[in-house]
N, C-alpha and C positions, 0 to 999 in steps of 0.2 A: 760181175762181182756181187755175191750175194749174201757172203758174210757182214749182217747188218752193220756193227761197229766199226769195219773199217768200211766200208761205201762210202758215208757222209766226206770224210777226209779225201778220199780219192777225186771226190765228184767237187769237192771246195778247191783241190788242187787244179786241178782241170780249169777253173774259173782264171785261175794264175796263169799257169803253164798251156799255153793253148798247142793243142796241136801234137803233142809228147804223149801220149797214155801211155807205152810202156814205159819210159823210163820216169814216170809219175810210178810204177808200178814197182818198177824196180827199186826205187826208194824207199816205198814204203813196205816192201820187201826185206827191204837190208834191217831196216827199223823193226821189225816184229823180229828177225831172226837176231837181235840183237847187236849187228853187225858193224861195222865201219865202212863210207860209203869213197870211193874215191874217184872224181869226175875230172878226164881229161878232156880238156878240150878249148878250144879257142877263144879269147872275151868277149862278151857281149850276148850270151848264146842264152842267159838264165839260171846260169851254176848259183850265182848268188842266193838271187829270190827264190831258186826251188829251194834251199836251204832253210832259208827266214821263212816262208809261207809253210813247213812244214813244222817249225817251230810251234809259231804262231798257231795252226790249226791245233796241236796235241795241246793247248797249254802251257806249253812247255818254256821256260827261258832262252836266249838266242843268243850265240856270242859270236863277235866277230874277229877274227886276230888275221889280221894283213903278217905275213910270212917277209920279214926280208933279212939280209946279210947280217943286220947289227942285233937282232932279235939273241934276247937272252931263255936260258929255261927259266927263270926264275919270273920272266915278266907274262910270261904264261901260267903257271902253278903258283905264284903269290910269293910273299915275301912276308918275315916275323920284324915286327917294326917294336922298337923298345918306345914304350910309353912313360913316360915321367910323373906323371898324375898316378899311374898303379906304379912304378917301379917294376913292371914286368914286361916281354913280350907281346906283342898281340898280331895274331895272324890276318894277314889282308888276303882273301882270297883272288887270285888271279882270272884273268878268261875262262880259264877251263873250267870254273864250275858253272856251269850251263847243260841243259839239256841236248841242245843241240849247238856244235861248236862249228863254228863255218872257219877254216886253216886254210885261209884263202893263196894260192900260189906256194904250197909249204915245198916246192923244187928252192924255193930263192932262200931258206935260211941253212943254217949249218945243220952239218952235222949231230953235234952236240943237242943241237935244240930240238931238232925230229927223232931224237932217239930220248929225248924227256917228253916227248908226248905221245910217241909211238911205246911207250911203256904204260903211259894211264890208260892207253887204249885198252893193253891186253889185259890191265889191273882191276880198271874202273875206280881205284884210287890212288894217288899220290902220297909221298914222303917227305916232308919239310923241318928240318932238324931233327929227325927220328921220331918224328912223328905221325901215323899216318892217319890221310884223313878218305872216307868215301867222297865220291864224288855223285853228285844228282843222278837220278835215275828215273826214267830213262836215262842212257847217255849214249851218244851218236857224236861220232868225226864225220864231217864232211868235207874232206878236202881235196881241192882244186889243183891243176897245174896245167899248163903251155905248152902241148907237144911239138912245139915249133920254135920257142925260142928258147934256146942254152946256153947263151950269154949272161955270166955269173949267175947261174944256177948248181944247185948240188941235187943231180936226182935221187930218186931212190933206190936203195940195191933192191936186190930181189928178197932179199931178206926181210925185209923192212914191207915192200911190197904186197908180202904175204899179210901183214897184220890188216889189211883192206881183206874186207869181206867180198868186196864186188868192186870193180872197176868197172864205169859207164863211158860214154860217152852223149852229148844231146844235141848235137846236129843241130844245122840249119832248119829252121820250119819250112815246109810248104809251101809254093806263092800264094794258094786263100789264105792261109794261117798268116803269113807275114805280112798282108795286106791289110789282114785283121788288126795287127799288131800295129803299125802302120798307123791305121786311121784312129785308133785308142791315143784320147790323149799321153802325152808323158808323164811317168810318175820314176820316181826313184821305191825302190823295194819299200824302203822302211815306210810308206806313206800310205803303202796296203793297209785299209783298213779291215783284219780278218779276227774274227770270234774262234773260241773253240769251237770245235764240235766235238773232240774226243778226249778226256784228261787221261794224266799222265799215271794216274791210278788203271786206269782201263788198259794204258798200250802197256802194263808189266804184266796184267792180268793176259792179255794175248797170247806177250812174248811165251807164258809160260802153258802155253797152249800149243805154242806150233812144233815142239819136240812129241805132244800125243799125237801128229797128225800119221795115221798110221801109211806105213811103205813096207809093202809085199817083200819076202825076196826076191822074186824073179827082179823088181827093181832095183833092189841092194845088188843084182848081181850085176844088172847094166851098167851101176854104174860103179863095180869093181872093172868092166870091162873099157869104159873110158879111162880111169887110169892109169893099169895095165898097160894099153893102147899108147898114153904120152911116155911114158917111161920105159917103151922099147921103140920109140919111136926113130929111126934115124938119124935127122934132122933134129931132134930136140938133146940137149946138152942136159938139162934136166928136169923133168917132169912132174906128175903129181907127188906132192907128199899125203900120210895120211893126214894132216892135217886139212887139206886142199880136198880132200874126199871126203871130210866131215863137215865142211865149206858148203859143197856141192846139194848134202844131202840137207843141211838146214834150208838153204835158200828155196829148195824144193819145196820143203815141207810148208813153208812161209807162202810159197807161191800158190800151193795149194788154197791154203787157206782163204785168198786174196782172191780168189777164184770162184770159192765158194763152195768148198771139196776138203773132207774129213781123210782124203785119200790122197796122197802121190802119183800118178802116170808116168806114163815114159815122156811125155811132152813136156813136163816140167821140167824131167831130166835137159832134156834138149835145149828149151830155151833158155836154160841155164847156165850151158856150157859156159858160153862166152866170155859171161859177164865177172864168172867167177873162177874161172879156170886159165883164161890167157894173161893175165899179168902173172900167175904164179909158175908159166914155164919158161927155162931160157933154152934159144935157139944156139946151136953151133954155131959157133963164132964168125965162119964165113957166111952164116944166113941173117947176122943180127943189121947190120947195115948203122941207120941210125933210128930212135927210140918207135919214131912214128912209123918208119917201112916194118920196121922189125916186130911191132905190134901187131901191123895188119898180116905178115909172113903169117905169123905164129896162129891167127885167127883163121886166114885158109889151109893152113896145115889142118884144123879142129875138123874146119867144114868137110876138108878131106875122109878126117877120120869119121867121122859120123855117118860117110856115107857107106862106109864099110863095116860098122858094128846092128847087128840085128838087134832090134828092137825084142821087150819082151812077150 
C-alpha cells in the first residue's frame, strides 16, 4: 500500500486486527468507495472492534445499536420531544448520526426497522416529521449477522441485500495469530486506546478520488463479461443488476487505490468478485438449501465462472 494517506490507518488497523490484512483492506475499501459494509459471521471473531477501531482511527464518531425484536425506527433516527421552556419541538438525534454505525446482528429486528435504516443508507439522510436532516459524513453501516442461528431472526431479502456494498466474512485467525491473541492481555474494544491518523475531511477528500481512478475498456469489458456470465447462468435464478456492476467497478477503483495504483487491473477485478457480487445473486431454488450452504454454492459457482472468462 503506497498511497500515503491511507497506509497509516491500514497499518494502525493491523495493530487491532492481527492476522486479517485483507479484510482490513476490504474495509477500508468499502469506506473510500463510499459503501456499506456487511460482515457475516460467527461472535467473537472482531466484527465489533474492526468497526470501532476504524471509527476511532478516521476521527470519526462510533455508534453502536444492538439489533433486536423490540427495536423501533424511531430509536435509531431520533425522536422530536416537545419542550415546555420553548413551547416547541426539539429534535434528539438518534444512533444513526455517527460516522461510523456498527448494526450489530441487524437479522434479529423487524422488518420495519431495517428498512428505516436500510433507506439512510442509500440517502445518507433521514426524514423526521417532514423534515429532513443530513446525516455525518463520512457515513458507513457496518453490519453484522449469524449465519448459523435463525432462531427469531428476520433476514435479509435480496433486496435489501443489495444496499451492502460488500459482504465479508473474517474467519478464525491462524494458530500464531491466535496465540498471539491469546497471550495479549484482555481488553473489551472500547478500552482501545487509538488516535487518528486520518480525519474525516481527508477520507471525503479520497472518496472523491477513487471514481478518477482510471479503468481501461478492455477492463469495462471484463467486467461486462462477469455479469453477462451470472445472468445467463443456469444455476442462478438471478444475477447481476447494473447496479451490482457499478458496485463491482467502484470497489475496484477503491482497491486500486489502496494498492497504490492510479490504475484498475484485471486482478482487482478478481479479488472483488466475491466480496461484492455473491450476496447480490440468488440461486435456483433447489440449489439454495439454507443461508450459509447456499452462500458458499453461489461462491463456487463464481470460482467456476472465473475460470472460464479470459482475462484482458
Amino acid at each position: 500500500m503506497q498511497y500515503l494517506p491511507v497506509t497509516p490507518l491500514f497499518r494502525q488497523l493491523q495493530q487491532v486486527i492481527k492476522g486479517k490484512d485483507e479484510t482490513l483492506k476490504e474495509a477500508i475499501m468499502c469506506l473510500l468507495a463510499g459503501g456499506h459494509l456487511l460482515i457475516e459471521d460467527i461472535p467473537g471473531v472482531g466484527k465489533t472492534t474492526l468497526a470501532y477501531a476504524l471509527a476511532k482511527s478516521i476521527g470519526g464518531k462510533f455508534s453502536r445499536i444492538q439489533f433486536t425484536s423490540d427495536l423501533l425506527p424511531s430509536d435509531i433516527l431520533g425522536v422530536s420531544v416537545f419542550k415546555t421552556e420553548s413551547q416547541a419541538f426539539e429534535f434528539i438525534p438518534g444512533p444513526l448520526f455517527a460516522n461510523v454505525v456498527l448494526a450489530d446482528e441487524i437479522n434479529r429486528t423487524t422488518p420495519k426497522t431495517q428498512s428505516s435504516l436500510l433507506e439512510c443508507m442509500e440517502r445518507s439522510h433521514i426524514s423526521v416529521d417532514g423534515i429532513a436532516m443530513d446525516l455525518p459524513q463520512p457515513f458507513m453501516v457496518v453490519a453484522t449477522q449469524n449465519p448459523l442461528d435463525f432462531e427469531g431472526t428476520y433476514p435479509l431479502p435480496e433486496n435489501q441485500l443489495d444496499r451492502f456494498l460488500m459482504r465479508i466474512t473474517m474467519g478464525y485467525p491462524d494458530p500464531d495469530t491466535e496465540k498471539e491473541i491469546i497471550r495479549t492481555p484482555n481488553y473489551h474494544y472500547d478500552d482501545l486506546n487509538l488516535e487518528p491518523v486520518i480525519s474525516p475531511d481527508s477520507i471525503r477528500g479520497i472518496q472523491g478520488e477513487v471514481s478518477k481512478v482510471f479503468i481501461e475498456e478492455s477492463v469495462l469489458d471484463y467486467i461486462l463479461r462477469w455479469v453477462l456470465a451470472t445472468r445467463n447462468h443456469p444455476r442462478f435464478q438471478i444475477g447481476i443488476s447494473p447496479r451490482g456492476a457499478i458496485a463491482l467497478r467502484r470497489v475496484a477503483q477503491a482497491r486500486a487505490l489502496v494498492e497504490g495504483r492510479n490504475y484498475v487491473i484485471p486482478d482487482d477485478i478478481d479479488r472483488s468478485i466475491r466480496p461484492v457480487f455473491a450476496h447480490r445473486i440468488v440461486s435456483n431454488r433447489s440449489h439454495r438449501g439454507d443461508r450459509m450452504s447456499g452462500s458458499g454454492f453461489v461462491e463456487a459457482e463464481l470460482d467456476a465462472i472465473g475460470r472460464n472468462i479470459e482475462q484482458p
